[in-house]
N, C-alpha and C positions, 0 to 999 in steps of 0.2 A: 656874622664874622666869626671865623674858628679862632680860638685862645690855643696861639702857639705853645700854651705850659699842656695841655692835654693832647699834645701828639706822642708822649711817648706813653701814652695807658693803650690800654687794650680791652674792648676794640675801639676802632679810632672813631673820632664824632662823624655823624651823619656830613656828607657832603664833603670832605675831606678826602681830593685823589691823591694822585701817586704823586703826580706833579707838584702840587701842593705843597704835602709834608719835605718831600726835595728841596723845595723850595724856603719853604718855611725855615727847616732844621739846615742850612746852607750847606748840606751834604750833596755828593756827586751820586750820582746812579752807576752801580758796582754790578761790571758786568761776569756773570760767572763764568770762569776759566770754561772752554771749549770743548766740548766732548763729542771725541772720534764717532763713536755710536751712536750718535743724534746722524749722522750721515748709513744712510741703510745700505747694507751687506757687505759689512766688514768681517773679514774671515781669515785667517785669525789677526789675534791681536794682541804682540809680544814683548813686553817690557820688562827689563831685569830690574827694575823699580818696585814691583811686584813680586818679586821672589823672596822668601824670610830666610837668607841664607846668609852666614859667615863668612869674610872678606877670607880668599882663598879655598873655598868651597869649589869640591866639582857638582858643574852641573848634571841629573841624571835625567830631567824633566820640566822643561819650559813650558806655564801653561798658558793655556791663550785665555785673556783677560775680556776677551768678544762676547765669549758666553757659548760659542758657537764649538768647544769643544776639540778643536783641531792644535792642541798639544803636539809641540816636539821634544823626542826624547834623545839621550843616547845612553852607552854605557864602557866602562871600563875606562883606559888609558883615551878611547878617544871623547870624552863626556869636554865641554869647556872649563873654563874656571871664573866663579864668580869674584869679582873685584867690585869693593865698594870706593863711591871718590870718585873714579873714572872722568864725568865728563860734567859739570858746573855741579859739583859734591855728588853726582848719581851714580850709580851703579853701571855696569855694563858686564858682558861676557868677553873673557879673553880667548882667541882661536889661535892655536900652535900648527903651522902645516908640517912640523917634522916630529908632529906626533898624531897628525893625520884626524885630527877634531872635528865633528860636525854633528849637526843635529835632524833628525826628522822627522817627518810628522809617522804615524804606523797608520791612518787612512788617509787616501788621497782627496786632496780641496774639490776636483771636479769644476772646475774652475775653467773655462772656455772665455775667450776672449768675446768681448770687451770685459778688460779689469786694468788697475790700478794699483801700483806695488810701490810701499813708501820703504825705506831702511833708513836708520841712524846708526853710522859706521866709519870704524877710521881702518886705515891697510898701513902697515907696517915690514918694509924691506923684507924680505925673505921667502916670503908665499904669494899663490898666484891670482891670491883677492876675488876668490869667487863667493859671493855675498849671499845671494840667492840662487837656487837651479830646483831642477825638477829629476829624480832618480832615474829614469829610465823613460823610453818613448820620444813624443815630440818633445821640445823643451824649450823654455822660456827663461830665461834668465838673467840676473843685473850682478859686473864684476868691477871690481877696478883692477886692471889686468899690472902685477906688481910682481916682480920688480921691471917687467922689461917696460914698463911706457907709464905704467901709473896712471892709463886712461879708463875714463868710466866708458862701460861699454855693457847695451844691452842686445839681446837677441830675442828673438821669437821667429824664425823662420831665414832672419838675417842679420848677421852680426856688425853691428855700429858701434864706434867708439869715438869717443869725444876727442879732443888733440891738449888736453890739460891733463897735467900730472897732480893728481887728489894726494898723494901718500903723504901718511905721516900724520893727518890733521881729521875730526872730526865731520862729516858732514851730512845734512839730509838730501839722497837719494832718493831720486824716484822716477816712476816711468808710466806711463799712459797706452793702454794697445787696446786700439777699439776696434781690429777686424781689417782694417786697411793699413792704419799708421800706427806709427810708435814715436812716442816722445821722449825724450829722456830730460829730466831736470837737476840741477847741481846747486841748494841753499836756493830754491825758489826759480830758477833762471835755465830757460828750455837752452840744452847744449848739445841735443840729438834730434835728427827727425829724419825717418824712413820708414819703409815696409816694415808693415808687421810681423807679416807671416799669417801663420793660423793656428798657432801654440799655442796652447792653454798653459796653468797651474796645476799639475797633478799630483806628483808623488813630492811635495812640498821639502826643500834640503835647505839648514841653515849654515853657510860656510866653508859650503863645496859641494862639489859634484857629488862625492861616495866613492872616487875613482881615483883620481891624480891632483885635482885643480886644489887643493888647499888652501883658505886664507890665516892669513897671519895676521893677527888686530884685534879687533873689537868690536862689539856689537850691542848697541843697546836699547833699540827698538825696531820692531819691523811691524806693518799694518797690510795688508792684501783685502782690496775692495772687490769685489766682483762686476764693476761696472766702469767705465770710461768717465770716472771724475770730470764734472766741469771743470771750468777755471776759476770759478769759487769755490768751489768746495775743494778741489785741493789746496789754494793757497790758504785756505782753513786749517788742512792740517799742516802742509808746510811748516805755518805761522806759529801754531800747537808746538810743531818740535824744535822749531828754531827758537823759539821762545824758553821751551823746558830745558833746553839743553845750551843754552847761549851760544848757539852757532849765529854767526852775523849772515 
């Protein structure tokens, strides 16, 4: 019989599982917080949580926290601005459309469909909520078109948008295109489904097009998988960001 006073030495008595000591010491089994990159090909992977910058700071360089390299930069008048606080005490990047802000990557993802594109972003009256795009060529992209509908809407061959007005408020975005379909999701809950197209991820844009579409708001994560997410494994990350960020 194991003498529950020698469970906390090291190492533990012969024949003493995990179960056991659990049991024993009437503690719960502490599951470790979720990580995005236990799920493979994640590309990039962008959190202002992650940045050592000063509340009001412009951003000159977002780096991708995947490992994978694929940094977006910008620079001058149109760089974002770092805000700390933002959304449950976290950080986020602020996007101005009338000073024409946005960020990009300087190699492209190469990123062909089937992929996976999550955002945590709120849209803000005044710009036209383009969240994610691709610089030039074919293009794929997730907006919340603002101010005229305030609806989520994504494209990759054809453009969908949802019939709810997002502006104003926090939410985890995301979209699914695996070569035929496209999904679109809003806080976990599918609120888009059609053609895909055959758009890939290339010339990776945070914020806008590079052209006209400008978002106004914030932005304070985005993830790009390369593969068509199950229905676990997104609502993994879903769970990840709606959890980090106290979006219900």
């Amino acid at each position: 019989m194991i003498n529950p006073n020698q469970l906390g030495r090291s190492p533990f008595p012969a024949g003493a599982s995990q179960w056991m000591l659990v049991g024993l010491r009437g503690g719960a089994v502490v599951t470790p917080p979720f990580d995005p990159t236990s799920i493979a090909g994640l590309k990039p992977w962008l959190k202002a949580d992650a940045l050592s910058l000063s509340d009001g700071d412009p951003v000159t360089t977002w780096a991708d926290s995947s490992g994978s390299g694929y940094d977006v930069a910008s620079s001058g008048a149109q760089r974002p601005i770092y805000h700390t606080g933002i959304v449950n005490g976290k950080p986020a990047l602020q996007f101005v459309s009338v000073a024409s802000q946005f960020m990009q990557a300087s190699t492209s993802l190469g990123i062909s469909q089937p992929d996976t594109i999550f955002i945590v972003a709120k849209t803000v009256g005044g710009g036209s909520g383009r969240l994610i795009d691709v610089a030039t060529g074919a293009r794929q992209l997730l907006d919340v078109d603002d101010p005229a509908t305030g609806h989520f809407r994504i494209f990759a061959g054809t453009l969908l948008a949802d019939a709810v007005n997002y502006d104003g408020a926090f939410h985890v975005f995301a979209a699914v295109f695996n070569g035929a379909s496209s999904f679109g999701y809003v806080d976990g809950t599918q609120t888009i489904t059609g053609n895909a197209g055959s758009a890939g991820v290339g010339n990776l844009v945070i914020g806008s097009d590079t052209t006209a579409a400008f978002m106004t708001g914030y932005i304070a994560e985005v993830l790009i998988y390369n593969s068509a997410l199950s229905g676990t494994d997104r609502g993994n990350v879903e769970t990840y960001l709606k959890t980090k960020y106290a979006i219900p």
